[in-house]
C-alpha positions as CSV (number, residue, x, y, z in Angstrom):
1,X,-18.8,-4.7,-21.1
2,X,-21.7,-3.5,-19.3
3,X,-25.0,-1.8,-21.1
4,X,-27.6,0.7,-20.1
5,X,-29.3,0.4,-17.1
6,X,-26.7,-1.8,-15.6
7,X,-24.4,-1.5,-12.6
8,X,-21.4,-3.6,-11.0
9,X,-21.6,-2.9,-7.5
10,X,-19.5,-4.1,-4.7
11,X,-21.6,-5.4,-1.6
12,X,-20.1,-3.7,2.0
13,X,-20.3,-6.2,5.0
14,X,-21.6,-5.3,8.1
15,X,-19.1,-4.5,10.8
16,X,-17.6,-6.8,13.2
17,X,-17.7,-4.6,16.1
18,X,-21.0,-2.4,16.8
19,X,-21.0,1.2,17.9
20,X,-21.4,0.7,21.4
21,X,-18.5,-2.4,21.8
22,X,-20.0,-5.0,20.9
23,X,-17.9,-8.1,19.0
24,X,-20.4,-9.7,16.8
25,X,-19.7,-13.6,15.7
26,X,-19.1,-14.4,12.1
27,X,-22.3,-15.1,11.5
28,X,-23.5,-12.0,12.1
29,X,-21.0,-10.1,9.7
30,X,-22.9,-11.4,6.5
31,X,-23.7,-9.1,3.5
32,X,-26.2,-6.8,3.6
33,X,-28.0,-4.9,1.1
34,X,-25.4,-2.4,0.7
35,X,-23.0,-1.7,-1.6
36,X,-20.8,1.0,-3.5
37,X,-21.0,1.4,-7.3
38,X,-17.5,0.4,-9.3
39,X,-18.8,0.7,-12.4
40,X,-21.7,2.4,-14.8
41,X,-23.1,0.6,-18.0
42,X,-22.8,2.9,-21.0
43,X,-26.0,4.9,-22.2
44,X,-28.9,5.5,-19.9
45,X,-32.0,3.4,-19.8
46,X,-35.3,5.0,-19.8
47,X,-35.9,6.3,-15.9
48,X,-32.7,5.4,-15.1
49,X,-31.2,7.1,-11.7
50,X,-28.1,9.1,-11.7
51,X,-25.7,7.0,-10.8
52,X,-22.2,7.4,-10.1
53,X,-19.2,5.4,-9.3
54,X,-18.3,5.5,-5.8
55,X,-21.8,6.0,-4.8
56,X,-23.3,4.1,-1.8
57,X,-26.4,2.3,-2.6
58,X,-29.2,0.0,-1.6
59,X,-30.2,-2.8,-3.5
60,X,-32.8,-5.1,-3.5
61,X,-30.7,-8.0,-1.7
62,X,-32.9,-11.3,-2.6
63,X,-33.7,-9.9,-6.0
64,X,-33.5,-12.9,-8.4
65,X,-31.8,-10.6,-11.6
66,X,-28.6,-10.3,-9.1
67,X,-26.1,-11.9,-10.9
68,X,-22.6,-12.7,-8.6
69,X,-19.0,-13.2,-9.8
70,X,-15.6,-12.4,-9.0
71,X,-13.8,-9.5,-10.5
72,X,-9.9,-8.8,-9.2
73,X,-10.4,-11.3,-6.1
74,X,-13.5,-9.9,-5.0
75,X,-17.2,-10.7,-4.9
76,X,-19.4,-8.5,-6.8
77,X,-22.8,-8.0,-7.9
78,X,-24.2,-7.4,-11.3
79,X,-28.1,-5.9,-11.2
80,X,-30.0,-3.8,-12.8
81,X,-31.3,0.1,-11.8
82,X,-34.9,-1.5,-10.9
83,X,-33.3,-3.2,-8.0
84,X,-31.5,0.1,-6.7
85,X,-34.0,1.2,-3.6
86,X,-32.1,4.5,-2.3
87,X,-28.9,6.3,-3.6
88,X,-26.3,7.6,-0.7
89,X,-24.3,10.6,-2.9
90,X,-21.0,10.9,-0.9
């Protein structure tokens, strides 16, 4: 169960192909700072942002709070709204 203040969010990888053609090499493809919100802790922490699930957001990627596991076969991220720089409402 998650609390207040505290989002599960599920990092996006860049693309392997760039807008103009390009075929990048798996190296390149890497997480970036990027990620949609699955899930919402209960309750709302003082300054919290209004968050919502299936919002795009971007997180602060070397943040040492960032806490990853697996949930249904895929890599998540745990972190807290301090490390949530800028909210893309869909």
């Amino acid at each position: 169960m998650t609390i207040a203040g505290t989002y599960i969010i599920k990092p996006l990888k860049k693309p392997e192909v760039t807008k103009s053609g390009i075929f990048l090499p798996g190296s390149m493809t890497e997480e970036i700072n990027r990620g949609e919100i699955l899930f919402v802790g209960a309750g709302k922490a003082k300054n919290q942002p209004e968050v919502s699930v299936g919002d795009q957001v971007v997180f602060l990627h070397k943040s040492y709070k960032l806490r990853r596991f697996e949930l249904e076969g895929d890599g998540v991220i745990r972190c807290n709204f301090e490390d949530i720089l800028l909210i893309d409402k869909q």
